[in-house]
DSSP file (Angstrom, degrees, kcal/mol; ACC not computed):
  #  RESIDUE AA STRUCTURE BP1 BP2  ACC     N-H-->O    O-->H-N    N-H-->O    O-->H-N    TCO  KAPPA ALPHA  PHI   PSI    X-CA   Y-CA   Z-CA
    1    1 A X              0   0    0      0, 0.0     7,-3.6     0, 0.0     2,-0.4   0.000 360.0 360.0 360.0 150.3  -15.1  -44.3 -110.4
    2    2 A X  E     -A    7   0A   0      5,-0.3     2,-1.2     6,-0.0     5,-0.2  -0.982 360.0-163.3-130.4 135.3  -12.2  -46.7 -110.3
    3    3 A X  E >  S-A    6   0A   0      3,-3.3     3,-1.6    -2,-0.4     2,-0.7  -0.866  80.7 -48.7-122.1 113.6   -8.5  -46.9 -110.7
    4    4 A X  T 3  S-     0   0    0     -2,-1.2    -2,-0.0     1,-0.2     0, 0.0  -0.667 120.3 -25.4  80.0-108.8   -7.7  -50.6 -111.3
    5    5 A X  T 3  S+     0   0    0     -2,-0.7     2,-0.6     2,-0.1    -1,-0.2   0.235 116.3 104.2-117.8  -1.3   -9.5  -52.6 -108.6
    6    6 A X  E <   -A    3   0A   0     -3,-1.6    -3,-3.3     1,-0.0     2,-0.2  -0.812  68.8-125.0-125.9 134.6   -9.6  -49.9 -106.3
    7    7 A X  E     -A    2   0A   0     -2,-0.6     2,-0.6    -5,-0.2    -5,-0.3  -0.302  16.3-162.9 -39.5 106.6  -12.6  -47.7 -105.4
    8    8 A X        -     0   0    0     -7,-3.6    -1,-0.1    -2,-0.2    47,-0.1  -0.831  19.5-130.7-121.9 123.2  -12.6  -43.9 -105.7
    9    9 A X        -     0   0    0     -2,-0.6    48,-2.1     1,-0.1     2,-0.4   0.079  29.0-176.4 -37.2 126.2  -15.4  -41.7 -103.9
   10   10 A X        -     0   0    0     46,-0.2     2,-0.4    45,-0.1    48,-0.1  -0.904   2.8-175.9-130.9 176.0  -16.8  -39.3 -106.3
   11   11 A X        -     0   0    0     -2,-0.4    48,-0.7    49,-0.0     2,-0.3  -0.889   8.4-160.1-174.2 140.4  -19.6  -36.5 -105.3
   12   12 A X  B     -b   59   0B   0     -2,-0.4     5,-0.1    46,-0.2    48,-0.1  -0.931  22.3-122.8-152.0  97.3  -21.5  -34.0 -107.4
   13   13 A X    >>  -     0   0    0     46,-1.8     4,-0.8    -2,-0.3     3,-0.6   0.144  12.8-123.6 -25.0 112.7  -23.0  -31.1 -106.0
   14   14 A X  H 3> S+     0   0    0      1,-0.3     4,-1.0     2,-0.2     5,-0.4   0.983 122.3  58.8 -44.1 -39.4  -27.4  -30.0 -106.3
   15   15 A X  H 3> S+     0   0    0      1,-0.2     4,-1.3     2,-0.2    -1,-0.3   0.881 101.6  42.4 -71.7 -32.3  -25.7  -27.3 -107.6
   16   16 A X  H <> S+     0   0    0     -3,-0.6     4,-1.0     2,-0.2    -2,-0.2   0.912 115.8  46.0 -14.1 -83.6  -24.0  -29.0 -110.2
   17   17 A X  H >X S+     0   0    0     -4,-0.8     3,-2.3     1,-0.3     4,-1.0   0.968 115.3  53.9 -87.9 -83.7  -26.8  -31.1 -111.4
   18   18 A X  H 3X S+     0   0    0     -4,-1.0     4,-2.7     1,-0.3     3,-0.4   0.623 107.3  45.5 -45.8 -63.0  -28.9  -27.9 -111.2
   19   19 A X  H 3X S+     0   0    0     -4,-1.3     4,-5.7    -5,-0.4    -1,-0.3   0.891 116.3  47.2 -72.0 -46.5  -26.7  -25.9 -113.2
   20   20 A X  H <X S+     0   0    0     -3,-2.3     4,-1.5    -4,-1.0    -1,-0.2   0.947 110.0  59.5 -56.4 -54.1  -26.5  -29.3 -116.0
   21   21 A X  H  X>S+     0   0    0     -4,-1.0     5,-2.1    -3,-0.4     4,-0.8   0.899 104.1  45.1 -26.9 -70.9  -30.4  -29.3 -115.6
   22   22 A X  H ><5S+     0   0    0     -4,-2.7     3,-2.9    -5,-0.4    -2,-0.2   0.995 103.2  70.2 -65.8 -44.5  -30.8  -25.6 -116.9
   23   23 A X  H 3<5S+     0   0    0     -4,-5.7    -2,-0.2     1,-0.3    -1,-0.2   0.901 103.1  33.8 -79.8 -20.4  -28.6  -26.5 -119.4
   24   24 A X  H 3<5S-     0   0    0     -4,-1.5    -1,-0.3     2,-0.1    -2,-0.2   0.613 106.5-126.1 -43.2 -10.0  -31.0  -28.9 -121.3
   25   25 A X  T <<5S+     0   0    0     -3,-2.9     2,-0.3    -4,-0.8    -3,-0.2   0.938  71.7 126.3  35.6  61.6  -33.7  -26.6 -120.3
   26   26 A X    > < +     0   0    0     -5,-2.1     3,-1.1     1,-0.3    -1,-0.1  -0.669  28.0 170.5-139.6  96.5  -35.6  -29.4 -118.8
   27   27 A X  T 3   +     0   0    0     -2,-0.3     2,-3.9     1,-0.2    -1,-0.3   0.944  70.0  68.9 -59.8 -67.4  -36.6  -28.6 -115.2
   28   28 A X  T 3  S+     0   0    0     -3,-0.1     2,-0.3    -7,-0.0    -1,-0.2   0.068  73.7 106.1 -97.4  45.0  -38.8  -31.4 -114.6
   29   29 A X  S <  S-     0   0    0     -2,-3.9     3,-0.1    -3,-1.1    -8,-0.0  -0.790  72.3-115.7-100.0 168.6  -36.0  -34.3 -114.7
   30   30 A X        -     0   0    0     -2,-0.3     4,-0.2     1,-0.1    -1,-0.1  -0.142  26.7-107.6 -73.1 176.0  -35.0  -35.9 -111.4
   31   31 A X  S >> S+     0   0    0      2,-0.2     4,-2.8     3,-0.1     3,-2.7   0.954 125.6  53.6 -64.0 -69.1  -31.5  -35.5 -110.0
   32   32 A X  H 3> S+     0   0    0      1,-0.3     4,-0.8     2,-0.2    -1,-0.1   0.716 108.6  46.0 -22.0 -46.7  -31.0  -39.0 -110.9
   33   33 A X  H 3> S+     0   0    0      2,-0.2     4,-1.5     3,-0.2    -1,-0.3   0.671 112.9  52.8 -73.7 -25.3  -32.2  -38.4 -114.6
   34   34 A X  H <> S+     0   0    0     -3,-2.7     4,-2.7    -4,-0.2    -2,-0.2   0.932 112.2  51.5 -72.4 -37.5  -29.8  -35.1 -114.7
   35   35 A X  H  < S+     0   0    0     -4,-2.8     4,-0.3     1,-0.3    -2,-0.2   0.700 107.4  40.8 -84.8 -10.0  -27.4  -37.3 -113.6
   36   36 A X  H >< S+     0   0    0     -4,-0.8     3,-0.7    -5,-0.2    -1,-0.3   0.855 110.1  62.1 -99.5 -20.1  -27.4  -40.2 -115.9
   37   37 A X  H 3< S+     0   0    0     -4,-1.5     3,-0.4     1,-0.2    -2,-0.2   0.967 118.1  34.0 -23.0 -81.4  -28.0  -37.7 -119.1
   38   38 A X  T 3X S+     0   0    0     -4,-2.7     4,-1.5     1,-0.2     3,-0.5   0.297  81.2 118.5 -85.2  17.4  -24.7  -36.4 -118.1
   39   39 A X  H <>>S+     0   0    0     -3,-0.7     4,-3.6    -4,-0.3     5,-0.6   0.791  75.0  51.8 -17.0 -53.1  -23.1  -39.3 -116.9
   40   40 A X  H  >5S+     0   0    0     -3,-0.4     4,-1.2     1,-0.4    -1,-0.2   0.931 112.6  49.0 -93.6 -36.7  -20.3  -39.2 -119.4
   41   41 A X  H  >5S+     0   0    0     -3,-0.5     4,-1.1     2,-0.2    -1,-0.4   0.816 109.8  49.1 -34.2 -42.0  -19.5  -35.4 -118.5
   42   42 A X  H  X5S+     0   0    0     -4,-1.5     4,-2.3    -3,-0.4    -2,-0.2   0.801 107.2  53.5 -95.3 -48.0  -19.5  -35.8 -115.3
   43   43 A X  H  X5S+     0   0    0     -4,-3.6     4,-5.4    -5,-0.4    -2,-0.2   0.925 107.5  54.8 -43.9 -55.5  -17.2  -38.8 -115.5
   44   44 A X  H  X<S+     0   0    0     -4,-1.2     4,-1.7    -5,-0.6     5,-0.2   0.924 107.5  43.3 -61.3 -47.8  -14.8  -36.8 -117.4
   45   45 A X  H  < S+     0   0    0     -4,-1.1    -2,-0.2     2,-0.2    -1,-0.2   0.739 119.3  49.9 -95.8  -2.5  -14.3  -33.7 -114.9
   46   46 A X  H  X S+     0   0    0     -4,-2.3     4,-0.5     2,-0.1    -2,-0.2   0.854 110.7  48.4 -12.1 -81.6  -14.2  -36.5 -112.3
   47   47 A X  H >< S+     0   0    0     -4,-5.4     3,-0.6     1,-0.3    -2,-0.2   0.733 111.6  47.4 -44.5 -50.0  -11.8  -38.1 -114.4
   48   48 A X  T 3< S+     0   0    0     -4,-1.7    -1,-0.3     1,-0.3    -3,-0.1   0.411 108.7  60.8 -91.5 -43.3   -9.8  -34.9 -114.8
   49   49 A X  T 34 S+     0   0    0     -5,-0.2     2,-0.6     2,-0.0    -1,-0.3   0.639  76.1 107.0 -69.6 -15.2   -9.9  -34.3 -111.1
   50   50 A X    <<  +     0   0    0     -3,-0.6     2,-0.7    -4,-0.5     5,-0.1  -0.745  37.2 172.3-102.4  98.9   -8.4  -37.0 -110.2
   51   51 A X    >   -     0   0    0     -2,-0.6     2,-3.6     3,-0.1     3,-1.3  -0.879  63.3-100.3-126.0  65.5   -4.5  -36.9 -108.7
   52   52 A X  T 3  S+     0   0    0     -2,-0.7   -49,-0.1     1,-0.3    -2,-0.1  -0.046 113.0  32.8  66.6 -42.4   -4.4  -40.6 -107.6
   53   53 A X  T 3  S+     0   0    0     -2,-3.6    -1,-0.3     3,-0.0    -3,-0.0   0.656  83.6 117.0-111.3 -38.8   -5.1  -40.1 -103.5
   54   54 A X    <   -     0   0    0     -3,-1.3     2,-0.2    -5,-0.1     3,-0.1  -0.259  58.8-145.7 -43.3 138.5   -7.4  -37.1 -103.6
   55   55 A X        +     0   0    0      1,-0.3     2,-0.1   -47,-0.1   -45,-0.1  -0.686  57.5  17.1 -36.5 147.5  -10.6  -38.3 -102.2
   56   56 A X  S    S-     0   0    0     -2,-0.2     2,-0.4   -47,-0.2    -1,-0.3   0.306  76.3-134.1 -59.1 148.3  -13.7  -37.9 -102.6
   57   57 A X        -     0   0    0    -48,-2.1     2,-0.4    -3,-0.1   -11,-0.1  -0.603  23.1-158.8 -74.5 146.7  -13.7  -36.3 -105.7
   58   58 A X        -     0   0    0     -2,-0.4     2,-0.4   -48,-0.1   -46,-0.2  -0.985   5.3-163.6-130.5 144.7  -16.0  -33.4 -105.2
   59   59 A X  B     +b   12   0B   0    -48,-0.7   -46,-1.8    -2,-0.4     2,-0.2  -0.880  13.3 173.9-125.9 144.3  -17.7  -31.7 -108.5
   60   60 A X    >   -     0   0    0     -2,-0.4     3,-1.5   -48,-0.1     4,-0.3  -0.727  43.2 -96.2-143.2-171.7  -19.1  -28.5 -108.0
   61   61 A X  G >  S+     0   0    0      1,-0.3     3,-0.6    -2,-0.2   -45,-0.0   0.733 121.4  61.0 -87.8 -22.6  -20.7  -26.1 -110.8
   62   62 A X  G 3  S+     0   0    0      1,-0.2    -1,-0.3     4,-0.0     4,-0.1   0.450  97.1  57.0 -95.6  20.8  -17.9  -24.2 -111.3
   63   63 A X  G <  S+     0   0    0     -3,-1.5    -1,-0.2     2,-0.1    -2,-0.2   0.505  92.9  95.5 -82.0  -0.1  -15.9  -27.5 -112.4
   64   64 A X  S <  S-     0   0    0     -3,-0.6     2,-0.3    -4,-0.3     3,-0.1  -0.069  97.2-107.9 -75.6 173.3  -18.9  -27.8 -115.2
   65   65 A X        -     0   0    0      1,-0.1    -1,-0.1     2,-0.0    -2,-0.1  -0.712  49.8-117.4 -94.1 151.5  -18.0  -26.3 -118.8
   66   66 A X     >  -     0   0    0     -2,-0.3     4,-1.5     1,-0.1    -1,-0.1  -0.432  30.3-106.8 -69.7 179.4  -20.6  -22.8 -118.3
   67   67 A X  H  > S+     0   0    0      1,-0.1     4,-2.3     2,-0.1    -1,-0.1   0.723 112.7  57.3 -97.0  -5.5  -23.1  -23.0 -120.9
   68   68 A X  H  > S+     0   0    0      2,-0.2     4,-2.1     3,-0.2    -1,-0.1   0.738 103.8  53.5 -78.3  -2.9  -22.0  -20.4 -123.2
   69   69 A X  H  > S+     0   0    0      2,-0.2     4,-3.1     3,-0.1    -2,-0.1   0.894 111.5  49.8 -89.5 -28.2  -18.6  -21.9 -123.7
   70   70 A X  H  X S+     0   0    0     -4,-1.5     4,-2.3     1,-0.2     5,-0.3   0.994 112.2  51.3 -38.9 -67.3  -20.7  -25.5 -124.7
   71   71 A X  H  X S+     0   0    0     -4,-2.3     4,-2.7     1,-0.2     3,-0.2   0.855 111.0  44.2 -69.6 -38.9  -22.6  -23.4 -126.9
   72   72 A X  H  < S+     0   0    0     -4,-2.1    -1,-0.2     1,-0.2    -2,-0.2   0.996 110.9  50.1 -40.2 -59.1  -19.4  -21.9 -128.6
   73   73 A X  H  < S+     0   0    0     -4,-3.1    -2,-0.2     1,-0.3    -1,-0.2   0.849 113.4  48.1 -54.8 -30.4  -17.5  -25.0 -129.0
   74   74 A X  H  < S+     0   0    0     -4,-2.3    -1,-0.3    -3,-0.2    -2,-0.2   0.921  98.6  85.4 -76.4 -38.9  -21.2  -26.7 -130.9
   75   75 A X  S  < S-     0   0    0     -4,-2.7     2,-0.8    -5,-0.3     0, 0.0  -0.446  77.4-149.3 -69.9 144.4  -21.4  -23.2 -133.2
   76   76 A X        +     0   0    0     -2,-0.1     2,-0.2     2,-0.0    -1,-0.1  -0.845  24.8 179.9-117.4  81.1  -19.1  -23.8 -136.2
   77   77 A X        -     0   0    0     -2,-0.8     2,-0.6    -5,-0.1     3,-0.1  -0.610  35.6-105.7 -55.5 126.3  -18.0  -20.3 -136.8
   78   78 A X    >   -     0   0    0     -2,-0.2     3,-0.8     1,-0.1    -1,-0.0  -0.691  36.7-117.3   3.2  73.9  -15.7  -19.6 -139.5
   79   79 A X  T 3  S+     0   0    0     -2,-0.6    -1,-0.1     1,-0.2     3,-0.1   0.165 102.2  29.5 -46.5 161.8  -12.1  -18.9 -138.2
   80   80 A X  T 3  S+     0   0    0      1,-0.1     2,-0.5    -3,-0.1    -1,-0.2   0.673  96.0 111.0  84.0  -6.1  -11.2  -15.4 -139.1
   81   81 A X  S <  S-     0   0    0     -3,-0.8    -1,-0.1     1,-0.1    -4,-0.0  -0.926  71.8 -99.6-132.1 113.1  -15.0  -13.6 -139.1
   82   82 A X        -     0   0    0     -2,-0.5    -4,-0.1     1,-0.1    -1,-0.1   0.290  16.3-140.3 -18.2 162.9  -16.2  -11.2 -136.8
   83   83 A X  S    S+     0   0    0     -6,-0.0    -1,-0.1     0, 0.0     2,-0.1   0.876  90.9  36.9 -87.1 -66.9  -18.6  -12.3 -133.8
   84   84 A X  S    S-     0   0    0      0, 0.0     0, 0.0     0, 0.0     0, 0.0   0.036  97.3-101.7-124.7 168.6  -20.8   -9.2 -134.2
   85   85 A X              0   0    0      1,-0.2    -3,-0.1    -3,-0.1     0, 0.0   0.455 360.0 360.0 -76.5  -5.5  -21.9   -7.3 -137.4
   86   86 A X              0   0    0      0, 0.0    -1,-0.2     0, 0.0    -4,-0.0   0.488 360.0 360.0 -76.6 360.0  -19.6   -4.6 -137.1
């Protein structure tokens, strides 16, 4: 990552990338392949980390969105309507 011309350290945890991994449900990608899928995620909670001096940025799994709050935000629920059948 960079701010301006100047360099900032980033790092993302196997536990991370494992966690990013399950959520595609595609074990057999590399780390490298996990990572350039989710490049633009990753970037973002980086991005989002980022206070100007802090370095390295460190990503860990519990900066990741889980995946049941991904999967809310992609289901297009109806404001106003129960979750459940009740």
């Amino acid at each position: 990552m960079f701010d301006g011309n100047r360099r900032v350290d980033c790092q993302i945890s196997n536990a991370a990338l494992s966690a990013l991994r399950d959520m595609r449900t595609n074990p057999g990608l590399t780390r490298e392949g996990v990572f350039e899928r989710h490049r633009r995620l990753i970037e973002r909670v980086a991005s989002n980390q980022y206070q100007g001096d802090a370095e390295p940025i460190r990503i860990f799994a519990k900066h990741l969105p889980s995946t049941k709050s991904r999967a809310n935000r992609s289901a297009k629920r109806p404001t106003g309507l129960p979750l459940s059948g009740s």
